[in-house]
MOPAC internal coordinates of N, CA, C and O (Angstrom, degrees):
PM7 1SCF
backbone

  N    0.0000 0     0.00 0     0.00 0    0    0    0
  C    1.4346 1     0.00 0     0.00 0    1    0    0
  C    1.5264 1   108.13 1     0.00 0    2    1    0
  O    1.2310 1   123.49 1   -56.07 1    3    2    1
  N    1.3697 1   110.91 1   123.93 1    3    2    1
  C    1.7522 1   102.60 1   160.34 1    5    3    2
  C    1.5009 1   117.33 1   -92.59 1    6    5    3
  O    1.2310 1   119.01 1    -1.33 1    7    6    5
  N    1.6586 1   119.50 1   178.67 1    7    6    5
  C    0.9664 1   129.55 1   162.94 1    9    7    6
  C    1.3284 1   106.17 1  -116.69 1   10    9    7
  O    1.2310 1   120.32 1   -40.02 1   11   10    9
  N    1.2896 1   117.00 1   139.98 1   11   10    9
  C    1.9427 1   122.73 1  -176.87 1   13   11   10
  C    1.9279 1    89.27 1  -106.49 1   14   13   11
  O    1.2310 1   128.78 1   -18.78 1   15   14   13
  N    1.6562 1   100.70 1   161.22 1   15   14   13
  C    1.5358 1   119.85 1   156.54 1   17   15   14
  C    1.2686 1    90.38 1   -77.94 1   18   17   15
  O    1.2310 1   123.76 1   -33.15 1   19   18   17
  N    1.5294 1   110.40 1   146.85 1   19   18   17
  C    1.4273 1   121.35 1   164.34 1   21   19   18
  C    1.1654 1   109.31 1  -151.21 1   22   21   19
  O    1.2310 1   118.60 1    27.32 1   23   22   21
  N    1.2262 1   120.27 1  -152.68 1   23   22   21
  C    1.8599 1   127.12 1  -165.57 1   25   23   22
  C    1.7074 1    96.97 1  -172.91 1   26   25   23
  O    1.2310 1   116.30 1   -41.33 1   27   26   25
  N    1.2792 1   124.64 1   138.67 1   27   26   25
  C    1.7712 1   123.58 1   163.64 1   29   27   26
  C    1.1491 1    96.95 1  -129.05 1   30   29   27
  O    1.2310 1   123.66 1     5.49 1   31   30   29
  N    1.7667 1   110.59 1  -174.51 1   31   30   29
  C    1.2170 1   111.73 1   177.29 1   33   31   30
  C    1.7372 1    98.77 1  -174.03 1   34   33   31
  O    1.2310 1   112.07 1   -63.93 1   35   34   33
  N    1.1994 1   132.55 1   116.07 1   35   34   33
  C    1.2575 1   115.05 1   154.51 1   37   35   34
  C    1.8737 1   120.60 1   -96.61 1   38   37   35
  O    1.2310 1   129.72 1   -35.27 1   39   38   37
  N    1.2196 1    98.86 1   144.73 1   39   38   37
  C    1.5913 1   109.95 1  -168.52 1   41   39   38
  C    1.2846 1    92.20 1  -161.51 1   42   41   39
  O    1.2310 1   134.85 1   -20.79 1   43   42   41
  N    1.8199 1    88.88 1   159.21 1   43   42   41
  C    1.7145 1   111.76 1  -145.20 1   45   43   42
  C    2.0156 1    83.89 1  -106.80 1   46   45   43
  O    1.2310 1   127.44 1   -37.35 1   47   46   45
  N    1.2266 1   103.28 1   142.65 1   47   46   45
  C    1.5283 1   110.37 1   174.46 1   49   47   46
  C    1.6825 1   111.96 1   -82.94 1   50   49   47
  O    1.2310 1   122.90 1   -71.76 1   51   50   49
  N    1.0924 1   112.05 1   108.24 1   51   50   49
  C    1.0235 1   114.38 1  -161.90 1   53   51   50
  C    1.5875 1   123.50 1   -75.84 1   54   53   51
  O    1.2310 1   121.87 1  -164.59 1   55   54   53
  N    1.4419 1   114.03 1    15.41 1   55   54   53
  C    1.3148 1   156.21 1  -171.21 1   57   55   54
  C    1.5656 1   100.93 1  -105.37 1   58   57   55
  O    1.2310 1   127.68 1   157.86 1   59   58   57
  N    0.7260 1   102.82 1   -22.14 1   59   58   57
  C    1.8381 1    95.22 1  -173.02 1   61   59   58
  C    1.8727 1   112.12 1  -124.18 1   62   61   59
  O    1.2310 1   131.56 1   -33.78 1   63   62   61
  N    1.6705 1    95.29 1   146.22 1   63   62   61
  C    1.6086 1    89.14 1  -176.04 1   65   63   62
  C    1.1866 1   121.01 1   -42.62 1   66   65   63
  O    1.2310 1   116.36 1    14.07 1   67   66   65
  N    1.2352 1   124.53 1  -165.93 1   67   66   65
  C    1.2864 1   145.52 1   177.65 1   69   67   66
  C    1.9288 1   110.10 1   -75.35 1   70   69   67
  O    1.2310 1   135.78 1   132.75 1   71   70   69
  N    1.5803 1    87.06 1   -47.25 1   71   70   69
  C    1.4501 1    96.05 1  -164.37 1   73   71   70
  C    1.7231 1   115.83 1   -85.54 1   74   73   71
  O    1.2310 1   135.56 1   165.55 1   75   74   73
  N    1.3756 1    87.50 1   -14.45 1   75   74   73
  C    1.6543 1    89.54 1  -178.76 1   77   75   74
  C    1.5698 1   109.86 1   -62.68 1   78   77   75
  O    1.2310 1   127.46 1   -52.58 1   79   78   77
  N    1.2738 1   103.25 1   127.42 1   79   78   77
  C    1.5469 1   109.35 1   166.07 1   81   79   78
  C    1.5960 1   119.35 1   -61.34 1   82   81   79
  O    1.2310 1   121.24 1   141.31 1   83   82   81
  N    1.1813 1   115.24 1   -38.69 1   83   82   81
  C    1.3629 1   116.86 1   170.21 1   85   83   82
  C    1.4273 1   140.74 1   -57.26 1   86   85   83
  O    1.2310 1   129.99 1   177.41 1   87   86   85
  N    1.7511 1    98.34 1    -2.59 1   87   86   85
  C    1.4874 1   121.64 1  -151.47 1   89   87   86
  C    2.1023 1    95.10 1   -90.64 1   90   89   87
  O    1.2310 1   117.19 1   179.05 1   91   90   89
  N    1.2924 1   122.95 1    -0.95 1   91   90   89
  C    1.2868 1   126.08 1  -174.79 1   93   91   90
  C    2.0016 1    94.91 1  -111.83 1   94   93   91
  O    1.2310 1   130.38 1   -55.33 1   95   94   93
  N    1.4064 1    97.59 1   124.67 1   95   94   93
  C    1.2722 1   120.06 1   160.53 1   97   95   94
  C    1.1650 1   145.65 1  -113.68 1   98   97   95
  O    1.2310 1   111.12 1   -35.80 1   99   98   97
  N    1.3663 1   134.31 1   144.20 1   99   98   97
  C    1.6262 1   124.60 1  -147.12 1  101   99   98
  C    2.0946 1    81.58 1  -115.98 1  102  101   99
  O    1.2310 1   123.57 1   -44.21 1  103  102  101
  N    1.2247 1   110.75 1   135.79 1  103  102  101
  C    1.1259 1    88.57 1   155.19 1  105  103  102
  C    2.0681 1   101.39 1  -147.48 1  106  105  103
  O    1.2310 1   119.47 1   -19.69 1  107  106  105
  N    1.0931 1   118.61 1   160.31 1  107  106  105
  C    1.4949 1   109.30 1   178.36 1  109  107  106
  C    1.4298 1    87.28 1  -141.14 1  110  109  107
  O    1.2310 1   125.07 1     3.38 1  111  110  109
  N    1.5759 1   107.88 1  -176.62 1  111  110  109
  C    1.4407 1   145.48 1   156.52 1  113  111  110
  C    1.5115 1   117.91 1  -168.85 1  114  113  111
  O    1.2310 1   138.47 1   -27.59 1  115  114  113
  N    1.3325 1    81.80 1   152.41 1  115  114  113
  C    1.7758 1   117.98 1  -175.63 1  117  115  114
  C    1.7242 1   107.37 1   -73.81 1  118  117  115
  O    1.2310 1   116.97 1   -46.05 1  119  118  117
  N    1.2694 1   123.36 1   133.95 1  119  118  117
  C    1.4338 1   128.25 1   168.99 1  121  119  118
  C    1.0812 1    91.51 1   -95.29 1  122  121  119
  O    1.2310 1   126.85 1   -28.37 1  123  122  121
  N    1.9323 1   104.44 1   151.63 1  123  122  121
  C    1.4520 1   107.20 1  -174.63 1  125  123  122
  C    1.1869 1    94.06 1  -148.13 1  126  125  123
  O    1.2310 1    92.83 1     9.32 1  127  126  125
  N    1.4514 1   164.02 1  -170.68 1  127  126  125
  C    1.0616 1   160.59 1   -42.33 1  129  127  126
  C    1.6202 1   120.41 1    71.02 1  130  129  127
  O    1.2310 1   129.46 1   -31.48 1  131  130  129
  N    1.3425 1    99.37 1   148.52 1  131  130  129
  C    1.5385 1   119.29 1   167.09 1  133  131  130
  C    1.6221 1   106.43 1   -51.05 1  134  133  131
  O    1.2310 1   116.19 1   -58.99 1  135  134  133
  N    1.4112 1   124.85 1   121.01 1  135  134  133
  C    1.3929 1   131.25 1   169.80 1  137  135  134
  C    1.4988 1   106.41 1   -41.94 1  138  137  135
  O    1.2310 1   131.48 1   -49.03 1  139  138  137
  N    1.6796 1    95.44 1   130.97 1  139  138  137
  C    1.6646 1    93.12 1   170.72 1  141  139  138
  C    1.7836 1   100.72 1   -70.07 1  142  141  139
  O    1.2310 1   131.74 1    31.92 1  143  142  141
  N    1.1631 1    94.93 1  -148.08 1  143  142  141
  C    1.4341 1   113.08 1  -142.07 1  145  143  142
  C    2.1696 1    87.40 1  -103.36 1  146  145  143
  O    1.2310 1   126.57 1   115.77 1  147  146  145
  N    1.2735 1   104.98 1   -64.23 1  147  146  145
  C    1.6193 1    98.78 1   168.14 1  149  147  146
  C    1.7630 1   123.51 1   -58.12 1  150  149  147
  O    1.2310 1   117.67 1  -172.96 1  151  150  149
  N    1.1152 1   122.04 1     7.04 1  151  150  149
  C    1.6481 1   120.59 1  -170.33 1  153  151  150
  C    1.7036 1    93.98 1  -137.11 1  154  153  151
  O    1.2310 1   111.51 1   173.73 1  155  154  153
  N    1.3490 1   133.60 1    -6.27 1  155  154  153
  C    1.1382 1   122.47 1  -163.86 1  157  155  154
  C    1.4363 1   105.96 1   -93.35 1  158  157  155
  O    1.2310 1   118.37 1   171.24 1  159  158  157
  N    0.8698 1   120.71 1    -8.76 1  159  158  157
  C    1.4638 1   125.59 1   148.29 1  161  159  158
  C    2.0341 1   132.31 1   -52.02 1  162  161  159
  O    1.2310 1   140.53 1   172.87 1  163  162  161
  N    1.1598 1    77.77 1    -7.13 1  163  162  161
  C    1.8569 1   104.41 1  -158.94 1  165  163  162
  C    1.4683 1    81.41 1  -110.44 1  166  165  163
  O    1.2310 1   115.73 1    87.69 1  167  166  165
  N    1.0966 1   125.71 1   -92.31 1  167  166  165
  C    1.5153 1   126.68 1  -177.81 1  169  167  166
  C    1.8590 1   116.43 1  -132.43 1  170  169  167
  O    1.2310 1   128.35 1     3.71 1  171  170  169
  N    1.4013 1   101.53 1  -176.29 1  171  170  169
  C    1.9321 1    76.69 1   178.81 1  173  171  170
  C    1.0138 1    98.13 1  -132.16 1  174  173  171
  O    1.2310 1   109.91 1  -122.33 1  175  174  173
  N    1.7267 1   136.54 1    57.67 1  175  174  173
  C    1.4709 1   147.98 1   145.60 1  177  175  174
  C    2.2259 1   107.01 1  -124.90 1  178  177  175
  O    1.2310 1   117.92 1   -40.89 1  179  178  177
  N    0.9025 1   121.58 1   139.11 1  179  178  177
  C    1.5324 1   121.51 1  -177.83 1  181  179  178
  C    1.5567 1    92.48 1  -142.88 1  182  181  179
  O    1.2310 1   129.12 1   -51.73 1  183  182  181
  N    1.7787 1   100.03 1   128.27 1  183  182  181
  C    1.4502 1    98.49 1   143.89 1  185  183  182
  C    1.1974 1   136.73 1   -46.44 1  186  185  183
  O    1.2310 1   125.54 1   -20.75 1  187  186  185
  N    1.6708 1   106.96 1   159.25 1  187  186  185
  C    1.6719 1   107.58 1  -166.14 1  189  187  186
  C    1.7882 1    97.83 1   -86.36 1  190  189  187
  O    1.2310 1   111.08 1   -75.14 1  191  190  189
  N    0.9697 1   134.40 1   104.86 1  191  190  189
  C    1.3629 1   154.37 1  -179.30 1  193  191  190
  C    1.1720 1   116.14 1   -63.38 1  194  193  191
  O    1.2310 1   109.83 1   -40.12 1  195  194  193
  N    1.1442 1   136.69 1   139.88 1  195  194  193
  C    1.3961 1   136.86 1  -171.55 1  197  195  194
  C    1.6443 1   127.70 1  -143.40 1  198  197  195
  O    1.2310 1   128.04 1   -57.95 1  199  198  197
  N    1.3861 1   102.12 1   122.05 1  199  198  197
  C    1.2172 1   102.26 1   175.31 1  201  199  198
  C    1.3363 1   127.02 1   -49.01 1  202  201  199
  O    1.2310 1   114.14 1    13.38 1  203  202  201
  N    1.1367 1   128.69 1  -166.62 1  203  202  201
  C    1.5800 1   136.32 1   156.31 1  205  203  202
  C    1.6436 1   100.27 1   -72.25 1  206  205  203
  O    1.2310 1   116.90 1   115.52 1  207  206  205
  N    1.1549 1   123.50 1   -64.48 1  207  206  205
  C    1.3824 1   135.19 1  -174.70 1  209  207  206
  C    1.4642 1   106.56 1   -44.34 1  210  209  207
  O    1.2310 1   119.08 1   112.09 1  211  210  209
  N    1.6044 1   119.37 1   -67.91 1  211  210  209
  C    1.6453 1   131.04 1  -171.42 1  213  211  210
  C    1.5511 1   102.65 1   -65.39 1  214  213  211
  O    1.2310 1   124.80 1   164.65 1  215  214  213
  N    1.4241 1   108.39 1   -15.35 1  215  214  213
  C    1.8800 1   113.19 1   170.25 1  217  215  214
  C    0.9737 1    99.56 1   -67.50 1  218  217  215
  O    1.2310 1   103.16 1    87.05 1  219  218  217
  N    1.2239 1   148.53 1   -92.95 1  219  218  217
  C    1.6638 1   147.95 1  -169.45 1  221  219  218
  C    1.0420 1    95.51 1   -16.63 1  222  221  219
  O    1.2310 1   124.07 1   102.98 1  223  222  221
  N    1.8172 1   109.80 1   -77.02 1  223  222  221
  C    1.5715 1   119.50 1  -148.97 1  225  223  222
  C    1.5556 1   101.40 1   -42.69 1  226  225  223
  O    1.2310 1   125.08 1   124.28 1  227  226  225
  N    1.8994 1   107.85 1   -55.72 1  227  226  225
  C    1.7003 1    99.37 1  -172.11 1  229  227  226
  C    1.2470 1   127.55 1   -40.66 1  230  229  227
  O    1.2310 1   126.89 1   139.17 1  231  230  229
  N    1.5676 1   104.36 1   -40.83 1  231  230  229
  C    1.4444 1   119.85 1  -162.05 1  233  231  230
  C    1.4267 1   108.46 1   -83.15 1  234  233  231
  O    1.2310 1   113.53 1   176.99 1  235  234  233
  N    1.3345 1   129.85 1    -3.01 1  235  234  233
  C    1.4463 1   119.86 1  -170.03 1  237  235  234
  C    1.2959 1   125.01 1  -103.04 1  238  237  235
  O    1.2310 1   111.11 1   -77.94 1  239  238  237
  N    1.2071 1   134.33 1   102.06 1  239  238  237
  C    1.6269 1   139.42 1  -160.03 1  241  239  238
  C    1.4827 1   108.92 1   -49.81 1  242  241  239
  O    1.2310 1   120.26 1   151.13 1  243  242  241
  N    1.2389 1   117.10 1   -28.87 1  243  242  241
  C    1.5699 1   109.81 1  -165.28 1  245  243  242
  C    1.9204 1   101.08 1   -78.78 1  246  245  243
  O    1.2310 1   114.57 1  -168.17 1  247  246  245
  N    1.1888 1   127.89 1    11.83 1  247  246  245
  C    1.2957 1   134.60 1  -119.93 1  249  247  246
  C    1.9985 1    72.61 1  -117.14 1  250  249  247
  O    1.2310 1   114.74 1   141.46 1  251  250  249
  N    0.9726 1   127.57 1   -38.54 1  251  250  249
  C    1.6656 1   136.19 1  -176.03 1  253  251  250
  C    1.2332 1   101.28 1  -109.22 1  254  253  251
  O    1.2310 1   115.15 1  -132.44 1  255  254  253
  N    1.2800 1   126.81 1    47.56 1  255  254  253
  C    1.6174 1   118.76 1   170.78 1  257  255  254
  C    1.2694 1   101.82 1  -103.29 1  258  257  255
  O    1.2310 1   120.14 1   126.94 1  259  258  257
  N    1.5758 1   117.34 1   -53.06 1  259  258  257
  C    1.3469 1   118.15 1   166.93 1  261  259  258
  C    1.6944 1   123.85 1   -65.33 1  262  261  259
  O    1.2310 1   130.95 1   -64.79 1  263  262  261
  N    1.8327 1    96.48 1   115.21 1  263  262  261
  C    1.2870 1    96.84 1  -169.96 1  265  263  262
  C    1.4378 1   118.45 1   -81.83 1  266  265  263
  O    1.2310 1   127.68 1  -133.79 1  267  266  265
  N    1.6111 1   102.82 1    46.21 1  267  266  265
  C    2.0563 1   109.52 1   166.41 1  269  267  266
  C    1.0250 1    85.88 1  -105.94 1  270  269  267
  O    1.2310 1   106.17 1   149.80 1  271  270  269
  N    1.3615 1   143.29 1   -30.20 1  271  270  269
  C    1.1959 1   138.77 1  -165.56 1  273  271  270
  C    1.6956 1   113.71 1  -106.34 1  274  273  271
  O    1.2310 1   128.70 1   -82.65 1  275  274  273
  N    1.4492 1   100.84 1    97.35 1  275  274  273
  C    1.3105 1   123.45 1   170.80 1  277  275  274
  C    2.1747 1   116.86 1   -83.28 1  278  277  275
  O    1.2310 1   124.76 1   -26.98 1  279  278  277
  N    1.3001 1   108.47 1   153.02 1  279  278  277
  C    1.1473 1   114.04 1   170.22 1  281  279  278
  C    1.9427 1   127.00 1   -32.56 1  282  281  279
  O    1.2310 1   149.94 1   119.24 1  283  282  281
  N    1.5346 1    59.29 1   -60.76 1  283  282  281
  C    1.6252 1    95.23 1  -164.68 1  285  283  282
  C    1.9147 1   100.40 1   -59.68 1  286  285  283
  O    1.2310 1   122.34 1   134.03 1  287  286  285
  N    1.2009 1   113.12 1   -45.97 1  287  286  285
  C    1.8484 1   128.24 1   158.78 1  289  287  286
  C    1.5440 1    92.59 1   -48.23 1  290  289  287
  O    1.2310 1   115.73 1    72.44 1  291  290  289
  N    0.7809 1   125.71 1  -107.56 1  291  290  289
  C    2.0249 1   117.36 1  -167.07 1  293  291  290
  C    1.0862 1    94.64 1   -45.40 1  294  293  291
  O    1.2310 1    84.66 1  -148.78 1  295  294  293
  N    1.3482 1   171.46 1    31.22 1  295  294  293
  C    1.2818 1   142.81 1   147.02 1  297  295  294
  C    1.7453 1    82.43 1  -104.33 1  298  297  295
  O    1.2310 1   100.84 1   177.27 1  299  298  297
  N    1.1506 1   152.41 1    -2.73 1  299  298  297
  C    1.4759 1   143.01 1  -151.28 1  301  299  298
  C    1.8720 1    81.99 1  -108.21 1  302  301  299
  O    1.2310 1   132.68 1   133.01 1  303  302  301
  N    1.2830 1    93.11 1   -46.99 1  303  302  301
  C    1.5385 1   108.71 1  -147.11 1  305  303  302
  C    1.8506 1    94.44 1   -76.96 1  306  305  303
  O    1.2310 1   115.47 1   137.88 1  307  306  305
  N    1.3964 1   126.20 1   -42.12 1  307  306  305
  C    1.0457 1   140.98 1  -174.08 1  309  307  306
  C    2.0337 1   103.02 1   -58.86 1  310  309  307
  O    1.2310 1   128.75 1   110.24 1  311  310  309
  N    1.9708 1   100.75 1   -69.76 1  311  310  309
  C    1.3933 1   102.13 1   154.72 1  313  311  310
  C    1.4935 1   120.75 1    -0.05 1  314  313  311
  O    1.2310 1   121.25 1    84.22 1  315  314  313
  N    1.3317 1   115.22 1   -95.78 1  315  314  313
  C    1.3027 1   131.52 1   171.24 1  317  315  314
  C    1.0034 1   123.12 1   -27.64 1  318  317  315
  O    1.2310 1   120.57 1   128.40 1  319  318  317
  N    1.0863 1   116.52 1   -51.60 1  319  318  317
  C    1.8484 1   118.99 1  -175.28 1  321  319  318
  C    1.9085 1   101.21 1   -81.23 1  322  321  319
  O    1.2310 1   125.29 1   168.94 1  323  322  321
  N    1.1160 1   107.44 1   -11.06 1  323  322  321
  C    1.8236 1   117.17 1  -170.16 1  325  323  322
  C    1.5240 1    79.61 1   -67.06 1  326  325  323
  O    1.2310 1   118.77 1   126.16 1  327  326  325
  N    1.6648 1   119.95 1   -53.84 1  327  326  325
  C    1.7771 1   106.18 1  -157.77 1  329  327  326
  C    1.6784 1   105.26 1   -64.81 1  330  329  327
  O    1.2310 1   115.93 1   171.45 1  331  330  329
  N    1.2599 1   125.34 1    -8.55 1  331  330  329
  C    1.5590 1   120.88 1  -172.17 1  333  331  330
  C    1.3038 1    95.76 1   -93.81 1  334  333  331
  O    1.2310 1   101.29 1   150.07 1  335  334  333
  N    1.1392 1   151.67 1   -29.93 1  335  334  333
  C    1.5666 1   154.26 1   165.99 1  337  335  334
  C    1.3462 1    92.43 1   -69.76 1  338  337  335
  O    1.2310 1   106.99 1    87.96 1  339  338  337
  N    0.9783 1   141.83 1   -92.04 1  339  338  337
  C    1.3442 1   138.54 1  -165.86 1  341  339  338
  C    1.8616 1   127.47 1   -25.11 1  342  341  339
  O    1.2310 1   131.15 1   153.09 1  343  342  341
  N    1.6337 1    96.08 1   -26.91 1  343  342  341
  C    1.2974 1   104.66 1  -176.24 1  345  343  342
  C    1.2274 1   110.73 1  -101.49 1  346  345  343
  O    1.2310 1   117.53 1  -169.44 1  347  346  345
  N    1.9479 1   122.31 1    10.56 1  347  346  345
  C    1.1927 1    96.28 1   141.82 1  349  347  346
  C    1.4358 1   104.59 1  -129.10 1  350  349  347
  O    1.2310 1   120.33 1  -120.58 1  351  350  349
  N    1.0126 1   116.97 1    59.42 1  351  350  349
  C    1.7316 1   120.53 1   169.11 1  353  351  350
  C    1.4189 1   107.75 1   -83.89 1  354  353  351
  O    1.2310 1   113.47 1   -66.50 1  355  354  353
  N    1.3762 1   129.95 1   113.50 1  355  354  353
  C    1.6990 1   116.94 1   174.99 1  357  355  354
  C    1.2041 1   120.14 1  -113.00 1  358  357  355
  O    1.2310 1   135.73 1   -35.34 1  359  358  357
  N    1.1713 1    87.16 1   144.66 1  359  358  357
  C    1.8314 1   106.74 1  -156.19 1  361  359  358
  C    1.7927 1   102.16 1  -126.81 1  362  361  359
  O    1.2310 1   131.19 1   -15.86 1  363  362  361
  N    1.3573 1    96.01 1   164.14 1  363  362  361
  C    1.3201 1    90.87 1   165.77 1  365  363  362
  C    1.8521 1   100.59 1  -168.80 1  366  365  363
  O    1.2310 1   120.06 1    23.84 1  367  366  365
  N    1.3018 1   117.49 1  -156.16 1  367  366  365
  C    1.9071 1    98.74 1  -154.44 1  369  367  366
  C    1.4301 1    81.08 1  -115.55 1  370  369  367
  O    1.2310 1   130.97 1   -28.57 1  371  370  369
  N    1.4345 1    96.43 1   151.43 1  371  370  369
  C    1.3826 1   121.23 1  -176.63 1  373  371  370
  C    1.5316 1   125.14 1  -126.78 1  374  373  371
  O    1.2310 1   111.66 1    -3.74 1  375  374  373
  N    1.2818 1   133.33 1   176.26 1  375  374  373
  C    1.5008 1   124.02 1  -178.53 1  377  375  374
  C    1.6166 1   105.08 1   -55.92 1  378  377  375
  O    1.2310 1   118.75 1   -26.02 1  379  378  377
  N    1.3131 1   119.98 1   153.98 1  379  378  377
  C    1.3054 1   128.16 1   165.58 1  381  379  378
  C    1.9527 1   110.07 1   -67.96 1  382  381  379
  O    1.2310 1   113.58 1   159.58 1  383  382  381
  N    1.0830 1   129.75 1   -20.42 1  383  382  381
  C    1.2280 1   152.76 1   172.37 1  385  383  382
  C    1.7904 1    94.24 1   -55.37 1  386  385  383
  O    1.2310 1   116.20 1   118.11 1  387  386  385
  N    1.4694 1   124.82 1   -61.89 1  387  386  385
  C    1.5347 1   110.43 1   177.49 1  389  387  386
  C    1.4651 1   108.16 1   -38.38 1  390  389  387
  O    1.2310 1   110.59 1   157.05 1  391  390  389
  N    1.2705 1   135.30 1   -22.95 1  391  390  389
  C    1.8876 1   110.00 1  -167.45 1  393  391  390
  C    1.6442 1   106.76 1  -118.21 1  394  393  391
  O    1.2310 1   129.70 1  -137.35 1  395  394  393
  N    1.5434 1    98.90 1    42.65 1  395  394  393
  C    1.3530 1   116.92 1   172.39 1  397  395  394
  C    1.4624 1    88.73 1  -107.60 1  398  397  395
  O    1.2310 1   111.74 1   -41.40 1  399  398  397
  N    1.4762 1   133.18 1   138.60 1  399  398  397
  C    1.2257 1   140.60 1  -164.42 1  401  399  398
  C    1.6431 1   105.91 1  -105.41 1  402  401  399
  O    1.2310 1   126.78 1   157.17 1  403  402  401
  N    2.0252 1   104.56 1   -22.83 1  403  402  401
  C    1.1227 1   113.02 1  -173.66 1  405  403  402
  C    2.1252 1    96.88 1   -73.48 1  406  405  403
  O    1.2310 1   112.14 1   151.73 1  407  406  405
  N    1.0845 1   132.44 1   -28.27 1  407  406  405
  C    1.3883 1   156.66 1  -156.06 1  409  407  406
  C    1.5339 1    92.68 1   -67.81 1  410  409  407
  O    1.2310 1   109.57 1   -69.60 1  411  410  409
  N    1.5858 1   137.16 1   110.40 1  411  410  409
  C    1.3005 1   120.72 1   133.81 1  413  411  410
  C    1.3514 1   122.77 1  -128.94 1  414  413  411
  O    1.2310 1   118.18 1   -56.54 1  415  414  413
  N    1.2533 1   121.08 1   123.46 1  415  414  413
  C    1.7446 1   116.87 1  -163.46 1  417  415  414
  C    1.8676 1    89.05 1  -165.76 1  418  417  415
  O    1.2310 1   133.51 1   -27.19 1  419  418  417
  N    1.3360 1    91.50 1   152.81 1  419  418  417
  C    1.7290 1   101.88 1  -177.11 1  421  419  418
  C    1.7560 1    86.62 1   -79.61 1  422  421  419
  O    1.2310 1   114.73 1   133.60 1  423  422  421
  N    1.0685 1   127.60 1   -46.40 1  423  422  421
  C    1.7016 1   116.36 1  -179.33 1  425  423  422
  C    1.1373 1   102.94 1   -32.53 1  426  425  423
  O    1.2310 1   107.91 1   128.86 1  427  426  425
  N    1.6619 1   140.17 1   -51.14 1  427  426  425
  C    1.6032 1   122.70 1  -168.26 1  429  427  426
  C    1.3099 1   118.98 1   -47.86 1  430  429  427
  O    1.2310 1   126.93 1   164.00 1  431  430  429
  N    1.2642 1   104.28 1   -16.00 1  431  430  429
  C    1.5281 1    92.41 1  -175.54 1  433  431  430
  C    1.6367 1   112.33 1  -110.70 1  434  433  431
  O    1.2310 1   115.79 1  -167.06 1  435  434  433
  N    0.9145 1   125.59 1    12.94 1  435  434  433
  C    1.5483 1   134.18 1   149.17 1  437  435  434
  C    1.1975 1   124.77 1   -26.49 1  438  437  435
  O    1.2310 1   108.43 1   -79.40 1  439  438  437
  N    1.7778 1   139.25 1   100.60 1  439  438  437
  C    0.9598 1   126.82 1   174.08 1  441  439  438
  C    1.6692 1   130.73 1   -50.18 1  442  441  439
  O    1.2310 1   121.37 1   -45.53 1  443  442  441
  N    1.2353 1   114.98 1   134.47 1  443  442  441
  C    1.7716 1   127.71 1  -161.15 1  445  443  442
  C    1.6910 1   106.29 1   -71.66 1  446  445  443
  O    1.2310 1   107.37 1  -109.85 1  447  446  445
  N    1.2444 1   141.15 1    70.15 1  447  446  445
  C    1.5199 1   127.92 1  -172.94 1  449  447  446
  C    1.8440 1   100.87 1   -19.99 1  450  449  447
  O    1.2310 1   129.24 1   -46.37 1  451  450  449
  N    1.6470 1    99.80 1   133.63 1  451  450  449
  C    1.3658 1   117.90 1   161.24 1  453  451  450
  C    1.2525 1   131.31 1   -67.42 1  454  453  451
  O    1.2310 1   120.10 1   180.00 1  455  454  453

């Protein structure tokens, strides 16, 4: 299992009444980075990957109190440590059928005979 950097957010559509229940939206995204060097073969953008260690750090609010420590600094600093996770993530090739979005079955991930 990995952990990605990410970001959420719920916010109210400002298009819709008051009363509508539907009027609250979840939305997130993934930080990604330039593919390290073992996955860039795969594509040439990679989520920012996370250790156990850079997990806490991301996740911990007190973590931007000190104003030397900007976002944008742990996402630099996080980056970096993404290529040491990354180099031991193992992978191997799979059906062309995984990057069908309509596709969900534990078979997609079946290693492809070489």
């Amino acid at each position: 299992m990995l952990a990605l950097a990410g970001i959420y957010d719920r916010w109210r559509d400002p298009t819709k009444l008051e009363n509508d229940p539907s009027r609250w939206l979840l939305s997130f995204a993934i930080f990604t980075k330039d593919a390290a060097e073992p996955l860039a073969p795969i594509h040439e953008r990679n989520p920012i990957l996370l250790s156990e260690s850079s997990m806490t750090e991301w996740l911990d609010p007190d973590n931007l109190e000190d104003p030397e420590n900007t976002t944008q600094d742990l996402l630099n600093e996080l980056a970096e440590e993404s290529d040491q996770v990354a180099a031991v993530v193992e992978s191997w090739p799979v059906s062309a059928e995984a990057g069908n979005v309509r596709n969900n079955s534990s078979s997609l991930i079946i290693q492809l005979s070489q």
